[in-house]
N, C-alpha and C positions, 0 to 999 in steps of 0.2 A: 505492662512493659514500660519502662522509663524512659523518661526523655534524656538525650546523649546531643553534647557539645557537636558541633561542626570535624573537631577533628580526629572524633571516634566514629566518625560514619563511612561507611564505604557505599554507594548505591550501583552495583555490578549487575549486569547484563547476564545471562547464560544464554547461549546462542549456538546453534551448529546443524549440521545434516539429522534427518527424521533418522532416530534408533540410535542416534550417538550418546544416547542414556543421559542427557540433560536433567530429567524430571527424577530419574534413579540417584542423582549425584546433590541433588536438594534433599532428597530425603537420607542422603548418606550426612549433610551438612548438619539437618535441624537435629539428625540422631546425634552428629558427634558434639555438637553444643548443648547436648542434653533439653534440646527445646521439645524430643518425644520421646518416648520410651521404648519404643519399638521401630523401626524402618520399615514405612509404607511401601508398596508396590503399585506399579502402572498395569500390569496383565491382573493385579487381584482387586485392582480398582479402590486402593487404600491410598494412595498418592496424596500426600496435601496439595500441590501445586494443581493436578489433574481433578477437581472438583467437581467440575462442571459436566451435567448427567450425559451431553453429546460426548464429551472425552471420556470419560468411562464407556462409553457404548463402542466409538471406532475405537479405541485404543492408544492413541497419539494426542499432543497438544493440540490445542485450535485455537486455544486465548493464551495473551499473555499472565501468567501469576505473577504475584508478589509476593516475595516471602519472607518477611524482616524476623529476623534473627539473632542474639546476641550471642558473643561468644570470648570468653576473656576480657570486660569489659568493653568490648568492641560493638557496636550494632552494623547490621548489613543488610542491604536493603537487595535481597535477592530476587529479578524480574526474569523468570522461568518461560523462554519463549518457545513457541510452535518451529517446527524444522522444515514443513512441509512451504514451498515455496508457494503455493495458494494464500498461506496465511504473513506474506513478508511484513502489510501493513502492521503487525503485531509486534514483530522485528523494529520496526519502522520507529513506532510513537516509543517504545520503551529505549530506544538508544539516545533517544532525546533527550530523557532525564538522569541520564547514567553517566558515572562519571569512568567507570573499566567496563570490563567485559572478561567473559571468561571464554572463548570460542571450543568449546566441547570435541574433541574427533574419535571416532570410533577405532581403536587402535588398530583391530582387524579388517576394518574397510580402508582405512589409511586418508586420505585427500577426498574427499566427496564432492559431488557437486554443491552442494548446500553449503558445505565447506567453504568454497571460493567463493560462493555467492556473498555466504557471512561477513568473508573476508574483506570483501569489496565494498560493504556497507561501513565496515569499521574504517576502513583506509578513507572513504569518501566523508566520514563524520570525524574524521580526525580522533578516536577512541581507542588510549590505552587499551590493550589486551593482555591476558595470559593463554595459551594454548594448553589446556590439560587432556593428555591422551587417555581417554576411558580403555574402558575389559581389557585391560593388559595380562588378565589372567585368561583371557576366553581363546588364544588362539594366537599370541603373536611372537612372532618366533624372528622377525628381524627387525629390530629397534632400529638398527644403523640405515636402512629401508627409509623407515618413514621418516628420520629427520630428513635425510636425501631430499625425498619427495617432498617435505615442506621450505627446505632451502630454495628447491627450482620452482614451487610456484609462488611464495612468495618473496625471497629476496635474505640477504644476509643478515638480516633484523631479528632472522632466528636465534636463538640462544638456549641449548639446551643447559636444563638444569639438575639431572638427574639422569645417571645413570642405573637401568635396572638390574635386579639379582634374581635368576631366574626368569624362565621364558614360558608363556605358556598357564598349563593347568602350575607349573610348578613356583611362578612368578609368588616373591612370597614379600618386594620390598623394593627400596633401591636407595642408591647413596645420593646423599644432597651434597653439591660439588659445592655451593655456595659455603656451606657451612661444617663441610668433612666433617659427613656422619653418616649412618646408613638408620633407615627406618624398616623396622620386618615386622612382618604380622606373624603373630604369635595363635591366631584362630581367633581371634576375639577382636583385638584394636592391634593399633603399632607401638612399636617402642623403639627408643633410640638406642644404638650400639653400633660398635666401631665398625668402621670399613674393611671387607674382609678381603684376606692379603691378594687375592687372583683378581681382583679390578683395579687398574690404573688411571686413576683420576687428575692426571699430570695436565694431557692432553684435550680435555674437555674444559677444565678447569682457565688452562690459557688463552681458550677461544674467550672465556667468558671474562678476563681480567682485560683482556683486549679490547671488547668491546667496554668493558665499563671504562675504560682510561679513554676511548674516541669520546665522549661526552664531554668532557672535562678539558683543558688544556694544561691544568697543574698535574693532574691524573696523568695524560700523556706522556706530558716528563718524565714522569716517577717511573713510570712504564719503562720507557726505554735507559732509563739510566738505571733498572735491575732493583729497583728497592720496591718493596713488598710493601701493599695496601693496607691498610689500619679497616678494621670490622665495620670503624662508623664509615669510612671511606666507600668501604666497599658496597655497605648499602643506601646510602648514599648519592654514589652514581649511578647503581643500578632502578632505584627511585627516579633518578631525572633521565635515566635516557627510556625506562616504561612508560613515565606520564610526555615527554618527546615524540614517545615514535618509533625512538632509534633501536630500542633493544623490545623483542619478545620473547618473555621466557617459555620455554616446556617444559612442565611438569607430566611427569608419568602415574596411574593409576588404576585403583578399582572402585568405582561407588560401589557394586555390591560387598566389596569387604570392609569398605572404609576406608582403603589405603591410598596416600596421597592426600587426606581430607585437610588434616590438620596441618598440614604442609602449604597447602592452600589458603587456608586461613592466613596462616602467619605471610604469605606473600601479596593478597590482598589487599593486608595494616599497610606491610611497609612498604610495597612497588607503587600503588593503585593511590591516585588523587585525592585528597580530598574536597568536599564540596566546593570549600576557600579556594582553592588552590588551580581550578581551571579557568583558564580567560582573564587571571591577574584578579580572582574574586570580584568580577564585573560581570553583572549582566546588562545587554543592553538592549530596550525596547523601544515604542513610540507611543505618540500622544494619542488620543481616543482621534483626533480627525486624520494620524498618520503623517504629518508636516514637519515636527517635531520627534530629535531623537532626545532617548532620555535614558542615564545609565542609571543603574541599580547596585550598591553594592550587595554581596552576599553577607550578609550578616544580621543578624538577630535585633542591632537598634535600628534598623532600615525600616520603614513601612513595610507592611505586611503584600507579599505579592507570590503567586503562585501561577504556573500553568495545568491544566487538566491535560494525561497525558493517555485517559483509558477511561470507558465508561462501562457500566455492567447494569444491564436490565435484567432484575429480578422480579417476577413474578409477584413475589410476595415483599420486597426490602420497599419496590420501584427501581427509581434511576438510582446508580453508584456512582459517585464522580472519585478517581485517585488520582490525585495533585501530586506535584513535586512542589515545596516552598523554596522561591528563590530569595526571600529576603523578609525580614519580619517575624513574626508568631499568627497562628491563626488559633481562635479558643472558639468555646463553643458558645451561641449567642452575637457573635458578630455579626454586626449586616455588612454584608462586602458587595463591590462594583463586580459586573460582567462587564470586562472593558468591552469586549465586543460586540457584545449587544447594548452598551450601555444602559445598563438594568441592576437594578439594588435587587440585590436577594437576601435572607437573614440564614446564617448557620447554625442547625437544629441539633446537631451535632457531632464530631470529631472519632475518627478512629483510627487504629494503624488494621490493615487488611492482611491475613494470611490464608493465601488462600481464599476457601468461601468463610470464613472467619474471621468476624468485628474484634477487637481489642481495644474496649476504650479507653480515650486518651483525654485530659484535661486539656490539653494545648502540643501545637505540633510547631515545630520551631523551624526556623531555616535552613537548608539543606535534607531536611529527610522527606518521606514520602508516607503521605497520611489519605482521608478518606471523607466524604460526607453523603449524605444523604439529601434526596429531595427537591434538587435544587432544579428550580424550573425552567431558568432559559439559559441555561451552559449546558457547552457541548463540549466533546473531543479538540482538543487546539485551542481553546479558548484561555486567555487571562483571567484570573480572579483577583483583587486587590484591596487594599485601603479605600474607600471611597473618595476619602478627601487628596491621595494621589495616585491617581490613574493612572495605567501602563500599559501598554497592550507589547506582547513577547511575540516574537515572529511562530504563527501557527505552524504545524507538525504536516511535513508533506508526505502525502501518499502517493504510491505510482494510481495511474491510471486503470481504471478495468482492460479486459484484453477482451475479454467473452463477453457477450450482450444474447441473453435468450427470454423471449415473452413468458411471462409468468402468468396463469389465473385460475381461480379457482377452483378444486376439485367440486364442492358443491357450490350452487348458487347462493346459497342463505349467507356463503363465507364473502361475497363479495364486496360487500360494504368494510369487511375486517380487515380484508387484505392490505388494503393501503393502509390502514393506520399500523397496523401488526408492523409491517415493511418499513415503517420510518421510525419504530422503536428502533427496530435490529438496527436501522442504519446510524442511530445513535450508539451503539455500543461498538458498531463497526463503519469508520468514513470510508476504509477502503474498496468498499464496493456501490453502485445506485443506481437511483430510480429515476425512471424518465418514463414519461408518455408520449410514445406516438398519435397523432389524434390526427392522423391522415387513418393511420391505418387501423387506430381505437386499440393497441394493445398496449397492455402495461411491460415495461421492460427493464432487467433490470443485469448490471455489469456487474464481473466479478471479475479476481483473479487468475481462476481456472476452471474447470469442471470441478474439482473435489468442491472448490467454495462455494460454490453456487447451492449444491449437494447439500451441504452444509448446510447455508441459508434454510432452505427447504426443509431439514430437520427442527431447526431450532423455531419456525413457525409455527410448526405441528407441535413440538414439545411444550415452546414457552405461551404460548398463546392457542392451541389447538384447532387452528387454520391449514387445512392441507391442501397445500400450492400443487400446480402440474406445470413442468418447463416445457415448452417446443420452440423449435427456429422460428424466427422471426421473420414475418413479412419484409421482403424486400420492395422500400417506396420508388418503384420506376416512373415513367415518366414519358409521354406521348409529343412529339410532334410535325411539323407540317413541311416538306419537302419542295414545295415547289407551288409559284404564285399562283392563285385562286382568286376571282370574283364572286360573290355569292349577294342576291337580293332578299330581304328579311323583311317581312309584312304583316304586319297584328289585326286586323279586322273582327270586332266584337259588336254586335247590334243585339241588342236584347228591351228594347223598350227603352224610351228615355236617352238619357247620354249615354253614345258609345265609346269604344274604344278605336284609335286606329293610329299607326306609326307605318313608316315605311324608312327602311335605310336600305344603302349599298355600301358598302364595304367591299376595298381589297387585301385579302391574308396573303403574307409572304415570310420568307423564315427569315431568322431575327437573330443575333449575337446575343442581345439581351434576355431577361425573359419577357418581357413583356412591353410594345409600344403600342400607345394608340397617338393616330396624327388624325385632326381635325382640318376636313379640306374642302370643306363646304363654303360655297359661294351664295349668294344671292338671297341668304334665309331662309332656303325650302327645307332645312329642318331648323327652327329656333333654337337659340345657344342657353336655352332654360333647359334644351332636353336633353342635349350633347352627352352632360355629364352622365346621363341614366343610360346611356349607349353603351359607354366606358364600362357600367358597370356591370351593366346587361354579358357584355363579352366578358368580364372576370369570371363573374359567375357561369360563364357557361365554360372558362377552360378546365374549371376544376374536375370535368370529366370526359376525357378525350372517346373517340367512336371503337379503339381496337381493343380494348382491355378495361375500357372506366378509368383512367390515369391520367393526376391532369397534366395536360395541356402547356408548354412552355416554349420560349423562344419563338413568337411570333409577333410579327408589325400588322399592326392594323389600321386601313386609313378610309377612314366615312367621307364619301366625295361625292353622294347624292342621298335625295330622299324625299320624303312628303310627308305633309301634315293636315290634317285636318283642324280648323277654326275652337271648333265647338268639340269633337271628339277626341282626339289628342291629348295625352299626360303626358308623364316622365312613366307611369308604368308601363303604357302600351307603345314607348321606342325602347323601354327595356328588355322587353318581350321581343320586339322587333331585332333589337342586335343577337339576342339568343337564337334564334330560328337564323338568321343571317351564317353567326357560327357554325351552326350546325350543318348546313347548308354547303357552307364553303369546306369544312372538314371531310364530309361523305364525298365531294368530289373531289378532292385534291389525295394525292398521295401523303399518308401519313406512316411515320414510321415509330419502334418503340426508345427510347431511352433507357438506360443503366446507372446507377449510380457506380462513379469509382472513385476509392480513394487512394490515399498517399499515404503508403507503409513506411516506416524506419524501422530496420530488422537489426538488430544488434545479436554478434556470434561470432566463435571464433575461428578463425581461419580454418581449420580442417571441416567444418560444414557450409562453407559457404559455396561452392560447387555444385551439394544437394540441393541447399535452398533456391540457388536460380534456377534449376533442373525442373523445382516443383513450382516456382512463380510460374515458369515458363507455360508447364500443364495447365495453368489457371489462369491463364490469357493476361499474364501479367507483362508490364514492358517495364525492363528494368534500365533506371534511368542514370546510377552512375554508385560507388562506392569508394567510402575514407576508411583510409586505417585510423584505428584508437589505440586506446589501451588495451592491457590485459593482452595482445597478441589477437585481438578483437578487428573486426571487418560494420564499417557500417553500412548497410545495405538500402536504397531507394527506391520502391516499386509502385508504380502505380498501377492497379491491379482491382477491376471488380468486386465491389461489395460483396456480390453473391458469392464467391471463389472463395472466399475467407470467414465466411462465419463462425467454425470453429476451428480457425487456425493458430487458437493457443493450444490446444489439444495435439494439434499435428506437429509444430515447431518443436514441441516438447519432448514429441517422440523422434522427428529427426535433427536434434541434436543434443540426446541425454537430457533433456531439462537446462540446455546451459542457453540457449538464443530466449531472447523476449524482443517485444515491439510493441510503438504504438501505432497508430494509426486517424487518419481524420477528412470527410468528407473534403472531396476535391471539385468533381462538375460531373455531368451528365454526358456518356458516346453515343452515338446509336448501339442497338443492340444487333447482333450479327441473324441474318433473317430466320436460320433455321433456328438458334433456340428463343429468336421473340414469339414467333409460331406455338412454338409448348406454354409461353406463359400466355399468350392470346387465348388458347383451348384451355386451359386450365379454368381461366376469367371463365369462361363462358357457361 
């Protein structure tokens, strides 16, 4: 494959609802540029994009592909994303590097949820789009329908660009209003020929002269004073108001015939950015301590600088890093900076990626999207750069996990593997991770959804041959003390030779804090050499309260007498002393359990948000107030029991189609209501 100038590259996005034939509409692409010979399939597990042996197995994306392609002199850097909203971080990193997008709709489902989700990414990243409606031959029989339906949820920005010929199984073309002609499959490819007489292209055509003339204000004019647009005019404006914002075209089609392909193509070249051409050919980063901003031009004589925008652990290759270059050339044999770790690493060497398929390359220039191997300490988000000028690119953000479930191993012999197995994957994937609870000793680990997690679990067994088991995770509750209590605590040890002995008093009493100790000892009848060992004596014994094992919080503690012995006396034996004290005063004093709760943000749209407080409400949630957003969206605030929400991505998803997400994050400790502390007391025991 050859290296191509800045303003023959196009680097597009494919993105849409799961089944909106994404993956089908690449392999319609690399056939009609003759990059294959034949048109792969996703159900026969032939896909180039779909390589990867878990997506052969479920049948759907789950990584993003890359699939550079040329076609007419043109090269295009096709990023084949997953639909399925578990995998959006995938969505996520590859919009990062793209300069369009193509948003995929299944023409027979019409508007999807995935859909608006897509949409919302794009609109939030500011990303050129084209709208291409896939299986226009599998079943859809009102085109005037679904522009409706994409005008009302997204806005006047639509622009259809084609009118279709044929509805249905019969669907066999359609006319391009742009450039009055119609395109028909013949059974094989398409071919251009006139418009035929029963379609009226008057009316679509004006919507779309309208909008190219609002871009423009020389345009405008011309507009309203009746004179007709010149061809370079016309695309032209349609050029600036796609890479704007302002205009999104709709093309009509079939990956499985091919039709619309080459239609695409050509609107890609001429609507869709080039590298140069986003952000005024500026990128801008920071200095390695972050102090310092520092712009970047795009361009080829700029030092060499690139972001990692995707990582792939193989088995057998190792680690994959795929770069976007923002400025420079990168060849094989350079030693380049990890701005962020600040660490020299040397480049072993250079590829363009298709799929699971190297292509090697001499050197990968600025603007397009290359590959290497081996590299030790970059990750996902990470800068790569000229050593001698540093740059660090602002990192690739991912949502948050929603699901957290304890992970460990089906056999024991896999226990030592698991964690290193789990911090590969989470270099090929940031958007989910790892954490240890080490109250509770379990490993655990967030993802997007259940399918993700699912997934995970596959891919350990596959790529590493570690077979994980998920279950709910311990909830850390938390014990404590109701009401003042005195307790005496007395260490008495005689065994030959120097003994031991302590004596303290201590008063417990509950505490806003979690922990006070007050020293209110008088006249030296305990020394302030031992005080400290008191103090600690009580930590150590709150870490396990009397009702469950749980430690211990929100209690004052104040040492106001005690006794020592000359000769027998340490810091160990008033240690021992304050523990027996604790203990002491906790058996007699009423102690009660704690809960952990936290504080949800539920994001949905207004017709579910009624359910959702219906179902906070089931879950002892107290809902503490809501803003309207966007999108006709509702933001919701609950604070609401850990335990009530474990997997409430699961639930959210199902009572509101997949449209409501949240995050959520530790708030404080209530008491627990006495009947179900009782079930988790008998449980403990």
């Amino acid at each position: 494959m050859m290296n191509y100038g800045m303003s023959e590259i196009r680097n597009i996005t494919l993105l849409g609802h799961r089944g909106s034939g994404k993956s089908s509409l690449v392999e319609a692409m690399l056939f009609t540029s003759n990059t294959i010979g034949k048109m792969g399939s996703v159900d026969l597990k032939t896909s180039v994009s779909d390589f990867d042996k878990e997506e052969m197995k479920q049948g759907f994306s789950i990584n993003t592909s890359i699939v550079p392609l040329e076609y007419e002199g043109h090269k295009y850097n096709i990023l084949d994303t997953p639909g399925y909203s578990d995998f959006s971080g995938e969505v996520l990193s590859a919009l990062n590097v793209s300069g369009g997008a193509i948003l995929v709709i299944n023409g027979v489902s019409g508007v999807e949820v995935g859909t608006e989700r897509m949409w919302r990414f794009l609109e939030e990243m500011k990303i050129p789009r084209i709208i291409f409606i896939n299986k226009m031959n599998k079943g859809v029989h009102n085109y005037e329908k679904l522009l409706y339906d994409l005008k009302e949820k997204f806005g006047k920005k639509i622009a259809p660009f084609c009118i279709p010929i044929g509805f249905e199984e019969s669907f066999k073309g359609f006319v391009d209003v742009v450039n009055l002609k119609s395109r028909i499959f013949d059974g094989e490819k398409c071919n251009d020929d006139i418009i035929p007489e029963n379609i009226d292209v008057n009316e679509v055509r004006n919507l779309l002269l309208e909008a190219i003339a609002e871009t423009d204000e020389k345009l405008l004019e011309k507009y309203f004073s009746g004179e007709e647009f010149s061809k370079d005019e016309i695309e032209q404006g349609l050029h600036n108001g796609v890479v704007n914002g302002e205009i999104v075209p709709v093309i009509i089609g079939s990956a499985s015939n091919t039709i619309g392909v080459r239609t695409l193509f050509e609107m890609l070249y001429r609507y869709m950015p080039t590298p140069q051409e986003l952000n005024d050919g500026i990128k801008t980063g920071y200095s390695l301590d972050g102090t310092k901003k520092i712009e970047r031009k795009v361009s080829e004589d700029e030092p060499f600088s690139a972001i990692i925008f995707k990582t792939i652990v193989d088995p057998y290759l190792g680690k994959i890093s795929l770069f976007k270059v923002n400025s420079g050339k990168i060849q094989k044999d350079d030693e380049i900076l990890v701005a962020n770790k600040n660490e020299r690493e040397k480049i072993s060497n250079i590829s363009f990626f298709r799929g699971g398929r190297q292509i090697t390359s001499k050197e990968i220039k600025a603007g397009d999207i290359g590959a290497t191997t081996k590299l030790i300490f970059a990750q996902t988000g990470d800068t790569i750069c000229d050593k001698d000028f540093p740059i660090i690119y602002k990192t690739i953000f991912f949502q948050k996990p929603c699901l957290y479930m304890s992970i460990l191993p089906k056999e024991k012999i896999d226990d030592d593997k698991l964690s290193t197995s789990l911090q590969k994957l989470l270099d090929e994937d940031p958007s989910f991770s790892i954490s240890r609870n080490f109250e509770t000793k379990e490993l655990l680990i967030g993802g997007q959804g259940e399918k993700h997690l699912q997934i995970l679990l596959n891919k350990l067994e596959n790529k590493f041959g570690v077979h994980g088991i998920l279950k709910d995770p311990e909830i850390s509750y938390r014990e404590t003390l109701k009401e003042i209590v005195e307790a005496q605590g007395k260490h008495k040890k005689q065994s030959g030779g120097a003994g031991q002995f302590g004596e303290v008093f201590i008063k417990f009493e509950p505490n806003i804090e979690e922990f006070n100790f007050i020293d209110k000892i008088h006249g030296g009848v305990v020394p302030k050499t031992y005080i400290p060992a008191v103090e600690k004596g009580l930590q150590e014994a709150m870490l396990k309260g009397k009702l469950a094992g749980y430690p211990v919080i929100n209690v004052k503690a104040t040492l106001y007498d005690g006794s020592y012995h000359p000769v027998d006396s340490n810091e160990l034996s008033f240690k021992q002393a304050a523990i027996l004290a604790f203990r002491k005063g906790m058996e007699s004093g009423r102690c009660v359990l704690l809960e952990p709760i936290v504080r949800m943000e539920i994001m949905a749209p207004d017709e579910y948000i009624g359910d959702i407080m219906g179902d906070m409400n089931k879950r002892r949630g107290k809902i503490l107030g809501m803003e309207p957003k966007d999108y006709s969206e509702q933001l919701l605030i609950v604070d609401v029991p850990e335990s009530e929400i474990l997997k409430y991505a699961i639930d959210l998803k199902s009572l509101t189609q997949g449209k409501g997400r949240f995050e959520y994050g530790f708030l404080r400790y209530d008491e627990l209501q006495e009947n179900l502390a009782k079930k988790i007391i008998d449980s403990r025991k």
